[in-house]
SEDO-822495 format. One record per residue (C-alpha): residue number from 0; z, x, y. Coordinates in Angstrom, 1 decimal. Example, Ala and Ser with C-alpha at 12.3 -4.5 7.8 and 13.67 -1.06 7.14 Angstrom:
BEGIN
R    i      up    east   north
R    0     7.8    12.3    -4.5
R    1     7.1    13.7    -1.1
END
This chain:
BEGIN
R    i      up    east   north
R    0     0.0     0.0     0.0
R    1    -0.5     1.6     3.5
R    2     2.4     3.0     5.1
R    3     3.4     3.6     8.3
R    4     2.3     6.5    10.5
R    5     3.6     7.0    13.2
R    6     5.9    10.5    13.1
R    7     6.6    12.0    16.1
R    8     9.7    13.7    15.1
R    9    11.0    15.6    18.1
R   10     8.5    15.5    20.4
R   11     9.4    16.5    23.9
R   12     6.8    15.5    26.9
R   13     7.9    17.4    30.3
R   14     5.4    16.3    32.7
R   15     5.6    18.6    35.7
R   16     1.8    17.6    37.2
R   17     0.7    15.3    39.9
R   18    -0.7    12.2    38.2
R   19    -0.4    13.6    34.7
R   20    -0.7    11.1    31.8
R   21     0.1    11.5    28.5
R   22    -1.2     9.6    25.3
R   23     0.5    10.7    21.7
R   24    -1.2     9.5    18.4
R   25    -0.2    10.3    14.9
R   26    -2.7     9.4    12.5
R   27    -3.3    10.2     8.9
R   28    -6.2    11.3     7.0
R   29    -9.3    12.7     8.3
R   30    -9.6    10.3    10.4
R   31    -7.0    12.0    12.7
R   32    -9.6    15.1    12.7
R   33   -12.7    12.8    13.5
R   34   -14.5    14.2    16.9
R   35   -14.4    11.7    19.8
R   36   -17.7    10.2    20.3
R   37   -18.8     8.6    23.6
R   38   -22.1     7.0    24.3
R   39   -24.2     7.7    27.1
R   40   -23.0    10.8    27.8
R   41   -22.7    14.1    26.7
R   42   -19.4    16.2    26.2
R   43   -19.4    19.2    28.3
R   44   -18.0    21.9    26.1
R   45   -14.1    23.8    26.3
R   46   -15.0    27.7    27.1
R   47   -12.1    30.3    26.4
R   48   -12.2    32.4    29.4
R   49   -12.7    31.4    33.3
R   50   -15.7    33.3    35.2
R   51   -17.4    33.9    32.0
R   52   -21.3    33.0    32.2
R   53   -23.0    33.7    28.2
R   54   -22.7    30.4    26.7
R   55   -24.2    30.2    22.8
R   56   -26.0    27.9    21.3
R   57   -23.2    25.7    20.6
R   58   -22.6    25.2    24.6
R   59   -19.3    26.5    23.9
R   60   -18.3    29.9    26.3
R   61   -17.8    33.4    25.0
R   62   -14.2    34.7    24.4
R   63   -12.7    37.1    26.4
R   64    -9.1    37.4    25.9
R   65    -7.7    38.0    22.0
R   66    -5.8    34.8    22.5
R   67    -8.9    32.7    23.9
R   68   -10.5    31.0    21.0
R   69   -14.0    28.5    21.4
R   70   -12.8    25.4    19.9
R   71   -15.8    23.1    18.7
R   72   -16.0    19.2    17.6
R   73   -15.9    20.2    14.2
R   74   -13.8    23.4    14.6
R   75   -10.5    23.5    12.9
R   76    -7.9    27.0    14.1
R   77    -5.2    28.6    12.2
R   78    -2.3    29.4    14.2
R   79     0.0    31.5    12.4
R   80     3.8    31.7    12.6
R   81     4.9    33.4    16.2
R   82     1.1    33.0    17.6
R   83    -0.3    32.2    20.7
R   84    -4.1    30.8    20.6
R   85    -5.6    29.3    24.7
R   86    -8.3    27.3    25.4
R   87    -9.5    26.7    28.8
R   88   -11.1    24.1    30.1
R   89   -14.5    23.7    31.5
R   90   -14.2    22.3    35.3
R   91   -16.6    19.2    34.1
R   92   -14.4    18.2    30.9
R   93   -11.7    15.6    32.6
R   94    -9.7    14.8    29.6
R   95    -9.0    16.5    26.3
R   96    -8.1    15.5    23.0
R   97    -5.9    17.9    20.9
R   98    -4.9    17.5    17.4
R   99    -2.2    19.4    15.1
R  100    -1.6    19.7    11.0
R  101    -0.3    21.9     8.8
R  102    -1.9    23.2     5.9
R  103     0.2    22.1     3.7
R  104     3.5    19.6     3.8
R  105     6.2    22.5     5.1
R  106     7.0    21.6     8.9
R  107     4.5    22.6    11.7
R  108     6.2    23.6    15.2
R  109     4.6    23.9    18.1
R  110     4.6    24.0    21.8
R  111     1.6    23.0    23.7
R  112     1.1    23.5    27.5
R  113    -1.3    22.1    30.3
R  114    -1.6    24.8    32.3
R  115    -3.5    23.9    35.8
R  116    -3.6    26.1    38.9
R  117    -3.2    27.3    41.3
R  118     1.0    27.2    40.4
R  119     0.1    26.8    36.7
R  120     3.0    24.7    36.3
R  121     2.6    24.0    33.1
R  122     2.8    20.4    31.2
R  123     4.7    21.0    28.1
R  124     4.9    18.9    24.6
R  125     6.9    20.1    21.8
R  126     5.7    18.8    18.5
R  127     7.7    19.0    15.1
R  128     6.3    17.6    12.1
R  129     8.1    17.4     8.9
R  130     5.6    17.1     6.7
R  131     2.3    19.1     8.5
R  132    -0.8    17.8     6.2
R  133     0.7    14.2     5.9
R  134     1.3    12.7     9.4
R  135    -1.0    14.6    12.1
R  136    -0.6    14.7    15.6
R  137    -3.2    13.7    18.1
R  138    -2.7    13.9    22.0
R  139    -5.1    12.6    24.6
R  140    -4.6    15.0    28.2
R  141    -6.1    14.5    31.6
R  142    -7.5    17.6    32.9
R  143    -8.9    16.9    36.2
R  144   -10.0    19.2    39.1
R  145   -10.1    23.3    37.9
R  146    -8.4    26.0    36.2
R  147    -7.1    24.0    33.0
R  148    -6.2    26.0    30.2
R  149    -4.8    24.3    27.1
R  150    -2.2    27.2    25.1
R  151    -0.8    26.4    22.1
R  152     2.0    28.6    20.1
R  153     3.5    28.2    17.0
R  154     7.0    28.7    17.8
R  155     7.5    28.8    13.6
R  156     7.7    31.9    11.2
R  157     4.8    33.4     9.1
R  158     5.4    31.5     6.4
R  159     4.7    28.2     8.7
R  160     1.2    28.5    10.1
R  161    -0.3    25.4    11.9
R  162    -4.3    24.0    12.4
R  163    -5.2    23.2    15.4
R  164    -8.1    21.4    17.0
R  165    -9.4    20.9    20.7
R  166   -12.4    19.0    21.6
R  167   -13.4    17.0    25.1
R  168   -12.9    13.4    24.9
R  169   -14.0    10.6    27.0
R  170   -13.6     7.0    25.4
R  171   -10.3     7.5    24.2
R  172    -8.5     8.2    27.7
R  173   -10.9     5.6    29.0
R  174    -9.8     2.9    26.4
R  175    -5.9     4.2    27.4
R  176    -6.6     3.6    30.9
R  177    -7.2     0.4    30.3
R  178    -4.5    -0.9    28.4
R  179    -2.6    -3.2    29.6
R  180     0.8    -1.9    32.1
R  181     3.8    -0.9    29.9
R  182     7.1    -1.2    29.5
R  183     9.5     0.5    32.9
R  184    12.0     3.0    31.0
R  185    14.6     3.9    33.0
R  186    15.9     7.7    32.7
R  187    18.7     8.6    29.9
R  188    17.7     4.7    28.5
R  189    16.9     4.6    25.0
R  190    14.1     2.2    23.6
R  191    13.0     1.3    19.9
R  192    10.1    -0.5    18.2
R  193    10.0    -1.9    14.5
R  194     6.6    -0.9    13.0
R  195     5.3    -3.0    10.3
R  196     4.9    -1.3     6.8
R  197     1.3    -2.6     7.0
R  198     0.9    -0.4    10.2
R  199    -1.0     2.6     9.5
R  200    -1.6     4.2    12.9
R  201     0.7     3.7    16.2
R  202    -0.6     4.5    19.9
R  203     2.3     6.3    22.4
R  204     1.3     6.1    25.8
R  205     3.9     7.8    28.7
R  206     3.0     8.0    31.9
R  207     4.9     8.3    35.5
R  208     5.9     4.7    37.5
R  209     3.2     3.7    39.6
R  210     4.4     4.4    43.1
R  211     6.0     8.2    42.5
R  212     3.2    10.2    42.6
R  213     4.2    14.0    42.0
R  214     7.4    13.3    40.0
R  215     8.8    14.6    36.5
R  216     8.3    12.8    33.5
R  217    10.3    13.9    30.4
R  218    10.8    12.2    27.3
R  219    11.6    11.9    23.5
R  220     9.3    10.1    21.0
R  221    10.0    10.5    17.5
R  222     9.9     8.5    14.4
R  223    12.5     7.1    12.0
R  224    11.9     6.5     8.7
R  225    14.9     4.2     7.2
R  226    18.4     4.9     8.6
R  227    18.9     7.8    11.1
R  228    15.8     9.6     9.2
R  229    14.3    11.5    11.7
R  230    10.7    12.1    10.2
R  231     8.5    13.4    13.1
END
């Protein structure tokens, strides 16, 4: 029978941009590695290092820094334990789409920033997942304006490597925008939602209040699975 998906154990969303929106998705199966598809116009490629020119066939750019690597739509990265892998962001590409896994079902780790000049204040997520091959996590990030870089480290051991995708997206951040207004959390509130056991993949969408342009947002999203279980 299907089961429920949504695991977000320990996830920690410190929104320190102007405007910064933040959509979570745990999904299972491949179809949580699936590349975003949006008609009627083309994705403009990630490129691993600013100012470089020599783009390949692929329209992805050259690397130019040991930790740069050119993610593609069907491009899957191994992170080790203790590793730092970047990815920035072509001016053109307004939102990203991220996803993390572990090869196997040992816990995945990470720490993923949004870093965005000129202060580079970075927009941080921190991602555990008990169980890295069974309950993926997908993020959807707006990257408007210049100088993105997406950096992802896996704050594990060796013996706890993660995989790691990027890839532009378009019609998921448009279909977020478009959802209807949420629900007002106030800070150091707590708020929980049953998900049916026929549920097999849950959208988490955190963003600031309307109205306080330029302030923090920092939250806890994680999933329990029976009593106090924290799963994801």
């Amino acid at each position: 029978p299907p089961t429920t998906l949504l695991r977000a154990d320990h996830i920690e969303a410190k929104a320190k941009m102007k405007l910064s929106i933040l959509a979570l998705f745990a999904l299972s199966g491949a179809s949580a590695f699936s590349p975003a598809v949006s008609k009627g116009k083309t994705s403009t490629a990630l490129h691993s290092s600013p100012g470089f020119s020599n783009i390949n066939t692929s329209g992805f750019m050259s690397s130019a820094s040991p930790n740069d690597i050119v993610f593609t739509p069907s491009q899957n990265v191994r992170i080790q334990g203790s590793t730092l892998r970047t990815c920035p962001i072509d001016p053109q590409v307004e939102s990203v789409q991220f996803s993390l896994t572990g090869p196997s079902s040992r816990p995945v780790v990470c720490e993923v920033q949004l870093w965005s000049a000129p202060t580079y204040t970075p927009l941080d997520i921190k991602v555990y997942l008990e169980e890295g091959n069974a309950r993926p996590f997908n993020c959807v990030l707006k990257t408007p304006g210049s100088g993105n870089t997406i950096a992802i480290r896996n704050t594990s051991t060796q013996e706890y490597p993660a995989i790691a995708r990027v890839e532009p997206d378009a019609a998921d951040m448009k279909r977020l925008m478009e959802m209807p207004q949420g629900e007002l959390i106030q800070g150091s509130a707590l708020k929980s939602y049953p998900i049916d056991a026929k549920t097999n993949r849950v959208v988490v969408m955190l963003k600031s209040q309307p109205g306080t342009v330029g302030s923090k947002l920092a939250a806890y999203v994680e999933l329990l699975n029976g009593p106090n279980n924290v799963k994801q």
